[in-house]
Structure formats: structure tokens, C-alpha cells
N, C-alpha and C positions, 0 to 999 in steps of 0.2 A: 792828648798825651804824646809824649816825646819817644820817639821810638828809640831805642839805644843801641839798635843794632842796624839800624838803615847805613846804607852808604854814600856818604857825603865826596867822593871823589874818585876816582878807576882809572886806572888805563890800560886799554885793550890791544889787540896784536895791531890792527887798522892803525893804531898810532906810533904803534911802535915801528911798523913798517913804512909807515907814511915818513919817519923822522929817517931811517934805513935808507929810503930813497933821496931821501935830501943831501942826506951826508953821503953817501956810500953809492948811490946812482944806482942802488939795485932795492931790490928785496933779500929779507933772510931764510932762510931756509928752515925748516922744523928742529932743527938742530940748535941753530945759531939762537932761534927764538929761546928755545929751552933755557941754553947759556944765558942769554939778556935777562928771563924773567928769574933766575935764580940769583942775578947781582941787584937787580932792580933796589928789593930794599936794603943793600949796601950804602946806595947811593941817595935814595929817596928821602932827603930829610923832613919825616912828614911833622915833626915838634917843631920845627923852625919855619918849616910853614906854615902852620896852626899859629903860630906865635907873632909871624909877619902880617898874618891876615890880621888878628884883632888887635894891634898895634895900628896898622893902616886903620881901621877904622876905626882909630881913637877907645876903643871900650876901654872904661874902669871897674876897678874892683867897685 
């Protein structure tokens, strides 16, 4: 059976600071974190990427 509350995707502070260091040449600070994780799903278009994935993989109705 299909569990409907499992989690099919996350991202954790390690990536979020892992991306910090890329862009930014530092880490964020517990502050900065806080700010990121409360835009996070502003930006996160998770219907378009649900939409992209079974399109990429051709599924039909």
C-alpha cells in the first residue's frame, strides 16, 4: 500500500549551505537560515515540478 504521507523530496540546511558556499563563499548563519527557509516555498515550484517530471517521462492519462 501506498503510503500518502511519505516524503518524496527535502532539502536540508547541508544543502542549503552547501549552495551558500557556492554562491556566497561563506555559510549562513542561524538567522540568514531562518530567512531562506521561510522564502523557500515562495520560490519552490513544486506543481511544475511534479508536472515536469511526468511529462519527462512521457506518462499518460
Amino acid at each position: 500500500m501506498i503510503d500518502p504521507e511519505k516524503i518524496m523530496y527535502s532539502i536540508n540546511i547541508e544543502d542549503i549551505q552547501n549552495v551558500a558556499k557556492q554562491a556566497l563563499d561563506r555559510t549562513l548563519t542561524e538567522e540568514e537560515l531562518k530567512l531562506v527557509e521561510d522564502k523557500l516555498g515562495d520560490y519552490a515550484g513544486w506543481y511544475e515540478a511534479i508536472l515536469h517530471a511526468l511529462n519527462e517521462l512521457k506518462l499518460t492519462p
